[in-house]
C-alpha positions in Angstrom: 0.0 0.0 0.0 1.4 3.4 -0.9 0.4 6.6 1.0 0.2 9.4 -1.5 0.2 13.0 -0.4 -1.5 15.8 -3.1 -0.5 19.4 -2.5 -2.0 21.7 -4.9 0.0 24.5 -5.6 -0.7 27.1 -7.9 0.7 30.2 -9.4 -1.0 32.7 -6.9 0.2 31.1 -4.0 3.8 31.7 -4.8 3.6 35.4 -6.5 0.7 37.1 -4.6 1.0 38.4 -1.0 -2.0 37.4 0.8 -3.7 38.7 4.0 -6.5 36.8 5.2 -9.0 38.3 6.7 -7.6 41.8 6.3 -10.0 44.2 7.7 -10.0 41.8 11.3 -13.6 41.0 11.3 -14.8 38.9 14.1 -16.9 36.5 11.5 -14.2 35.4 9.3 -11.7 35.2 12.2 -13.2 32.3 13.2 -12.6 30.4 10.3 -9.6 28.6 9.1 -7.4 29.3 6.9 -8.2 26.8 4.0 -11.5 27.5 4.3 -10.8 31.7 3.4 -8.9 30.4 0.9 -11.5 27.7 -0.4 -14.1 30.6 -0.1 -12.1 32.8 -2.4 -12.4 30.3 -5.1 -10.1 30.6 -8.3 -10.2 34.6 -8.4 -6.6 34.9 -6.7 -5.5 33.1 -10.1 -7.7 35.4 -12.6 -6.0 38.2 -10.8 -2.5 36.6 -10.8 -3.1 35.4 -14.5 -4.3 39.1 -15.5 -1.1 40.8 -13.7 1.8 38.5 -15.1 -0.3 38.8 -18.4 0.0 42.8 -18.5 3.8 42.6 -17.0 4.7 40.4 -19.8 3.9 42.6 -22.4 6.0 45.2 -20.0 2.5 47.3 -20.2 1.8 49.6 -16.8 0.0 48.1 -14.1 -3.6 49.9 -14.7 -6.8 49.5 -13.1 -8.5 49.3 -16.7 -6.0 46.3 -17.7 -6.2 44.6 -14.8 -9.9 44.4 -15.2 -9.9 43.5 -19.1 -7.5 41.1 -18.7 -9.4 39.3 -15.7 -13.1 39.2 -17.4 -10.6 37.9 -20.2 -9.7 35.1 -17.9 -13.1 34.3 -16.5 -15.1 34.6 -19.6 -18.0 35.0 -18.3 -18.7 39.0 -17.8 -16.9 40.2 -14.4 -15.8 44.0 -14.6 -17.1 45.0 -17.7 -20.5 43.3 -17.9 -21.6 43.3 -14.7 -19.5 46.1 -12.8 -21.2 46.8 -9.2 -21.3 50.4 -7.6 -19.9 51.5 -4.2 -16.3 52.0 -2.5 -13.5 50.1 -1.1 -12.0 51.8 2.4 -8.3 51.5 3.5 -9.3 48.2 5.0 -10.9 47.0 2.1 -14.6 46.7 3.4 -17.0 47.3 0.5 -19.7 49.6 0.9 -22.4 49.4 -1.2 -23.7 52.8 -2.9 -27.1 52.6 -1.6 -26.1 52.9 1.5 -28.6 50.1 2.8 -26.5 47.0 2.4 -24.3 46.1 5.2 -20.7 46.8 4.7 -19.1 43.3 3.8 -15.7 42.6 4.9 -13.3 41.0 2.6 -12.1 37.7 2.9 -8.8 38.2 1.7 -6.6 40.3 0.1 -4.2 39.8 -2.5 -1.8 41.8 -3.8 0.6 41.6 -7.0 4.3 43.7 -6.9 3.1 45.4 -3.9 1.1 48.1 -6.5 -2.5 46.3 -7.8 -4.2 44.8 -5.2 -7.5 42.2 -5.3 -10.4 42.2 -2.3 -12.2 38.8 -2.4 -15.5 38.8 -0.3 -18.3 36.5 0.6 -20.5 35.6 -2.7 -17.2 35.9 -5.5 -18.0 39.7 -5.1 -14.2 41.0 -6.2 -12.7 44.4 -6.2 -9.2 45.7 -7.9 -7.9 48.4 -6.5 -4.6 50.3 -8.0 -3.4 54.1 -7.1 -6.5 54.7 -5.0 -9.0 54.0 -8.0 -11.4 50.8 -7.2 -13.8 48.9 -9.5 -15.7 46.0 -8.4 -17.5 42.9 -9.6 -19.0 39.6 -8.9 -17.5 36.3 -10.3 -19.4 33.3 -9.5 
């Protein structure tokens, strides 16, 4: 009988820097770490897929790229189909534009060279933020 050990590794876990749980809510503290990162699904890799896309072809880290290259990855609307309104604080809680909605904290944040940075929340709800500008979008 052999005893076979998988470890999944992927791209985003080696050239992202992640915080989990960024904005310290009491909710997501409790859960465990693989579960965050379970929760946040495969948008760390969009994201990490979109960046090393636009630094390969030595373009400048934008907001709009970022975005276009992501709904490029997903293919299935994201930022450009189905953009959502509101802001992103320092902490990265979304709040919503209608001002009804609960703010929603995000699960994790990732960030790519330090300069374009990814909010993953509850529900695939994503945001990009680089130099202060946010867009955000759902990817289920």
């Amino acid at each position: 009988m052999t005893n076979v050990t998988t470890l999944n590794l992927r791209p985003s876990d080696f050239l992202l820097d992640r915080v989990l749980n960024p904005a310290r809510d009491e909710t997501i503290g409790a859960a465990r770490p693989a579960d965050i990162l379970e929760a946040c699904g495969i948008i760390p890799d969009f994201f990490c897929a979109a960046c090393i896309e636009i630094s390969n072809g030595e373009l400048a880290l934008t907001l709009d790229g970022i975005c276009e290259a992501m709904d490029e990855q997903y293919g299935f609307g994201g930022f450009g189909a189905y953009p959502w309104k509101g802001t992103v604080d320092a902490a990265g809680v979304y709040h919503a534009a209608n001002g009804e909605d609960d703010p929603m904290p995000p699960l994790a944040r990732f960030s790519f060279e330090g300069r374009a940075v990814c909010f993953v929340y509850d529900y695939g709800v994503t945001a990009i933020c680089v130099d202060g500008q946010s867009r955000i979008a759902r990817f289920d």
